[in-house]
FIVOVO-476664 format. One record per residue (C-alpha): z, x, y. Coordinates in steps of 0.001 Angstrom, whole numbers, padded with zeros to 6 digits, always signed. Layout:
% FIVOVO-476664
ZXY
...
% end
This chain:
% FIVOVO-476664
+055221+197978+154330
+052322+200511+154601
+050451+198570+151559
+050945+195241+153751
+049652+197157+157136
+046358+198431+154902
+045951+194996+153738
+046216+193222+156890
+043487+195324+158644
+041194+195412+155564
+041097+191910+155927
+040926+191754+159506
+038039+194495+159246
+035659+192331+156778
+036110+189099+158752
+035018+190944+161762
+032199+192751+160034
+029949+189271+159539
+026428+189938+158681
+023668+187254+160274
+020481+186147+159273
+018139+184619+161872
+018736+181449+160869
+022932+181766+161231
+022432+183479+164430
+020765+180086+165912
+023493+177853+163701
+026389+179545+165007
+025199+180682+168623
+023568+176846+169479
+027252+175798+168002
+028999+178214+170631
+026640+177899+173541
+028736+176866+177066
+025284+176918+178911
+024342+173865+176273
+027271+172054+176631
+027060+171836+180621
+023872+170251+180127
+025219+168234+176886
+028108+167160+179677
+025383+166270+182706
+023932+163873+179781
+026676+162417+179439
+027439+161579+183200
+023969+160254+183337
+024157+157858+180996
+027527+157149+182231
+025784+156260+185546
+023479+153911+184318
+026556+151556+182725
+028392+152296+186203
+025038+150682+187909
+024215+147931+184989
+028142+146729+185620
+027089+145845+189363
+024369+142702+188256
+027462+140562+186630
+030239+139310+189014
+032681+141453+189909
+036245+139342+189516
+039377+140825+190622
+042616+139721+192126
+045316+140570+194756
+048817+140156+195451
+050565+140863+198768
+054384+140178+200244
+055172+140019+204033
+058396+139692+205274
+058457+138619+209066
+061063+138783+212365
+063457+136640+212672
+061909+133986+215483
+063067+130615+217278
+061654+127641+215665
+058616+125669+216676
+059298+123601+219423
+057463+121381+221847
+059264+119908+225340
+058481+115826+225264
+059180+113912+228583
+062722+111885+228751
+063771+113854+226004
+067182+116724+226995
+066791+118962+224077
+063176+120231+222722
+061475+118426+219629
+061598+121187+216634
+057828+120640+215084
+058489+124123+212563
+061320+126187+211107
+060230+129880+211244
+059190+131616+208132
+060151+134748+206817
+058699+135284+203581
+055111+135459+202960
+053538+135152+199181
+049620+135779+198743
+048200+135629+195483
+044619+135450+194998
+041508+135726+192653
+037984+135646+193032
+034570+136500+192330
+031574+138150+194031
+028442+138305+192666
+024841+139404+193862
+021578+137058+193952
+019469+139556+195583
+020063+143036+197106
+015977+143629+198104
+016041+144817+194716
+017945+147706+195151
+019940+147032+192246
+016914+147014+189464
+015706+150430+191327
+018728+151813+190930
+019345+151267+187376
+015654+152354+186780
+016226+155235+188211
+019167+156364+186540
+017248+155357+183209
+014572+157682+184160
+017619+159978+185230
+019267+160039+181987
+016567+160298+179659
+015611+163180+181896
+018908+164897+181483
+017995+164546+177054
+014879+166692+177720
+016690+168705+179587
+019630+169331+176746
+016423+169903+174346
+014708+172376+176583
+017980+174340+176885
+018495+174144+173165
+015008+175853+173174
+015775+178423+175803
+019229+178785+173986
+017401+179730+170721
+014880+181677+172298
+017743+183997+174076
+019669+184518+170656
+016158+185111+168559
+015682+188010+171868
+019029+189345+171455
+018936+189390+167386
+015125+191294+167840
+016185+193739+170532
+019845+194562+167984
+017391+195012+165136
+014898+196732+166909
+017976+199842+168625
+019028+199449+165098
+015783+200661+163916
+015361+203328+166746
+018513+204711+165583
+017891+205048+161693
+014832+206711+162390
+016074+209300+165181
+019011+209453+161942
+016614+210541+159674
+014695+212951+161785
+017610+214834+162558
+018431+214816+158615
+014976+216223+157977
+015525+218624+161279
+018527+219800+159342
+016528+220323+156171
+014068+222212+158134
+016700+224726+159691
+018201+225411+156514
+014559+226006+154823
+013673+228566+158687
+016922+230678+158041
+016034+231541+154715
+012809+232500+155691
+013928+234414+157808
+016144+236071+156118
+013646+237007+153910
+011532+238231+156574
+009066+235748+156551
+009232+234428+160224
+011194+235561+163828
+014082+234892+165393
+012773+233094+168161
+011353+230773+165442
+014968+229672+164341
+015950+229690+167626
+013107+226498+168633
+014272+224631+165817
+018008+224835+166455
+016901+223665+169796
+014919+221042+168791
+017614+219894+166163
+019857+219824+169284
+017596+217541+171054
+017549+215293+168047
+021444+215551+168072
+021969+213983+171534
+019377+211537+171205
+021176+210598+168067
+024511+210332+170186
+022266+208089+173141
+020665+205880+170136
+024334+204899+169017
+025438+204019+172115
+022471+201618+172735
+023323+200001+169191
+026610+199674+170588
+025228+197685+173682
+022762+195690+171627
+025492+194386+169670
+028004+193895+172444
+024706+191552+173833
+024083+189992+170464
+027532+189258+170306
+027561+187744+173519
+024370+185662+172636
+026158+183437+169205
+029315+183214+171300
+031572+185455+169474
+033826+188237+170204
+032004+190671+171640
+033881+193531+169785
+032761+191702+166500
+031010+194651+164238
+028289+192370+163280
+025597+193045+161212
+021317+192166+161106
+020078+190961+157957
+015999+191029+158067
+013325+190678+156430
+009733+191140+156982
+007592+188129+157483
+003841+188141+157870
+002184+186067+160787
-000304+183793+159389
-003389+181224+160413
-005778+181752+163642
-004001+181224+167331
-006357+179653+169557
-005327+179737+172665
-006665+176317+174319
-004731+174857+170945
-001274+176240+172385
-002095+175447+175900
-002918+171512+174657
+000739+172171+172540
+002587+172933+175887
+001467+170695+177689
+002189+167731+175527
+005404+169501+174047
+007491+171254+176702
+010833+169345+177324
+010528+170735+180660
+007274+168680+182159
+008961+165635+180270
+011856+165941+182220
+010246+166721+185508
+007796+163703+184958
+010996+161641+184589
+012431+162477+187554
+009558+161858+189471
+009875+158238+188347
+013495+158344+189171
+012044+159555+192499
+010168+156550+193081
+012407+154133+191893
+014967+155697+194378
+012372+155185+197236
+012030+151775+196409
+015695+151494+196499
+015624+152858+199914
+013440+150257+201140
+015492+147681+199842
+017191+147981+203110
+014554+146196+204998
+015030+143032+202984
+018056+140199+203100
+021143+140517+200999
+022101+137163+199431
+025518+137013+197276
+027381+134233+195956
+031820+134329+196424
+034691+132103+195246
+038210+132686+195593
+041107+130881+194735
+044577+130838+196333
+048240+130380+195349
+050434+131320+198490
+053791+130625+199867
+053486+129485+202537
+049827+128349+202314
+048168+128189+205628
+045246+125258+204733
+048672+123126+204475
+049830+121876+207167
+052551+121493+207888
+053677+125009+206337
+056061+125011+203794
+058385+127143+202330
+056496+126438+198935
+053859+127866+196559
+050761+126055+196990
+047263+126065+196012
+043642+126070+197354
+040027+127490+196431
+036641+128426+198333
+033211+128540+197565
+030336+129882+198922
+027141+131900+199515
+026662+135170+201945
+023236+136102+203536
+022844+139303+205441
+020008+140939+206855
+020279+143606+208503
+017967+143314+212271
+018424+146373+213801
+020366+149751+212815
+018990+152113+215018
+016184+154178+212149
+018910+154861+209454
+016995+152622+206990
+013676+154339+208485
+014915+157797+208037
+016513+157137+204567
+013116+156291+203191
+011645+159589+204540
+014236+161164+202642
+013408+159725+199716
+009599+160189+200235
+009532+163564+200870
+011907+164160+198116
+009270+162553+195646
+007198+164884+197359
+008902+167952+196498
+009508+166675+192938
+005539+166471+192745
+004871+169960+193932
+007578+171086+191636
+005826+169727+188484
+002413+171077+189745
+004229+174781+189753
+005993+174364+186483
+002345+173160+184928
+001189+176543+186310
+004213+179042+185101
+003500+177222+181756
+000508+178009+181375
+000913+181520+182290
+003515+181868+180189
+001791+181011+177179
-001258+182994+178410
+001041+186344+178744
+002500+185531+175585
-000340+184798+173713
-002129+187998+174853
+001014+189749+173808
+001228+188547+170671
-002406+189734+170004
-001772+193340+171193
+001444+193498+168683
-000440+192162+165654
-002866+194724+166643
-000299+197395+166577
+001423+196180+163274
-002232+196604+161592
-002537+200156+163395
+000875+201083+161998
-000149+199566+157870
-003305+201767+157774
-001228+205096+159200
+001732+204207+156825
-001545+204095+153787
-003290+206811+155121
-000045+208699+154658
+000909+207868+151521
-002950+208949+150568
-002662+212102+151988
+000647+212811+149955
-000805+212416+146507
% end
């Protein structure tokens, strides 16, 4: 039984221990994201939309059935002169059978309809920029998260090694000075030091701890999972220029693609608005199987049949500013979409800017770092 209980958390132990790569980071966090499938979701209810609005320019045909049963009332009956008893014209009726289909289709809406649609085009390819810029923000937040684990990581083997070093040094001290080579107080600064080294050790863990729990968190897996960095070193290479990435954001960044849609889907959705100015013209037809049927005359306790055709025109006169104030809406809410896209343009291009400039100072710094770790190695031989 204790064989079986060693066995079961072996294995439990290396499927939890799962070493990533870069690249399977991105796989299996993009895979896991919940923030990507909202948006993968609001895609879908987009495009949804524009179907639900296409459906709306072919007739809509549907059909109705309804039973009434009546009171029990005297009979139809009209008084006629030298007559005793009253002249029954109508048995009442007590059962009433209404079956019906029909049609309605519209001719013209003030084009309403064709803004509409457009705009939930413009609407839903919006929302697949959208799922492509959070893809991108997706991958950027696990590549952040997989850096900032490998960097603590790092931190920690180094402090690791210090202290081992420390500890070589404290050993070395106390047999000096045991040989009478150096004081007291001499041991004494390194034990402190080494102490130093010994907490920061203890602080550096913890923070490895935390950068995991937050890479974990990142690819969308357990957060207890002891996963593991694989890395290696890659070299940066070719000449940045600056106005080149600018020109790349601009033209690339799912963001202003998605904001310039919905602009569009702004203005189509103005033009909608003002569709209420204009006449509404619709063609109907219905047709009619009732018991009794009330175009017969007389009624009868009987199915019978009937049909109607025609065409509806509405215009609507007056409605006190609702069609006036629903196109403000809309125009100020174009408006706001504008300014919005003039903003993101800016935080773009600062963005790159800041990143550009800190991508210069780190290169920098890496090339600082290659001629120390060379000088050092010189000054060893």
């Amino acid at each position: 039984m204790k064989k079986f209980v060693l066995f079961v958390f072996a294995v439990t132990t290396l499927i939890q221990a799962q070493s990533f790569t870069l690249e399977r980071s991105l796989e299996v966090g993009l895979s896991n994201s919940k923030t990507l499938n909202i948006y993968k979701s609001e895609k879908i209810i987009r495009n949804a939309k524009v179907d639900e609005i296409s459906s709306q320019f072919y007739p809509q045909i549907y059909t109705s059935f309804a039973y009434t049963r009546l009171s029990d009332i005297p009979p139809f009956s009209v008084k006629v002169p030298f007559s005793p008893t009253p002249l029954k014209i109508q048995d009442a009726l007590l059962n009433y059978y209404v079956i019906n289909a029909g049609f309605n289709l519209p001719i013209f809406m003030g084009f309403k309809l064709t803004s509409l649609k457009e705009a939930a085009l413009m609407q839903a390819k919006a929302s697949e920029k959208e799922v492509d810029a959070e893809t991108n923000n997706e991958a950027m937040r696990i590549t952040e998260a997989f850096y900032n684990y490998l960097k603590i990581e790092k931190q920690y083997n180094l402090v690791k090694q210090s202290l081992n070093s420390m500890k070589n040094h404290l050993i070395d001290a106390e047999r000096r000075y045991e040989q009478g080579m150096i004081k007291k107080s001499d041991v004494l600064k390194i034990k402190v030091e080494k102490q130093k080294l010994e907490s920061a050790l203890i602080e550096m863990k913890n923070n490895v701890e935390v950068a995991r729990t937050l890479f974990n968190r990142a690819i969308g897996i357990d957060l207890r999972s002891e996963s593991n960095i694989e890395w290696k070193p890659e070299s940066i290479e070719g000449e940045l220029s600056l106005d080149e990435l600018l020109s790349e954001a601009r033209n690339n960044r799912n963001e202003l693609k998605s904001i310039e849609l919905q602009s569009n889907a702004a203005s189509e959705n103005l033009r909608s608005e003002k569709s209420g100015y204009y006449p509404t013209i619709s063609a109907y037809g219905n047709y009619y199987y009732n018991n009794p049927n009330q175009r017969c005359l007389p009624l009868e306790d009987k199915f019978q049949d009937n049909w109607e055709l025609g065409i509806a025109v509405k215009w609507n006169i007056f409605d006190w500013g609702k069609t006036s104030a629903k196109v403000t809406q809309a125009e100020e809410t174009l408006s706001k979409i504008r300014n919005k896209e003039s903003l993101l343009k800016e935080n773009i291009e600062t963005e790159v800017i800041n990143n550009y400039l800190k991508l210069k100072s780190a290169i920098s710094k890496i090339e600082a770092a290659q001629l120390n770790v060379e000088s050092a190695k010189e000054n060893l031989k």
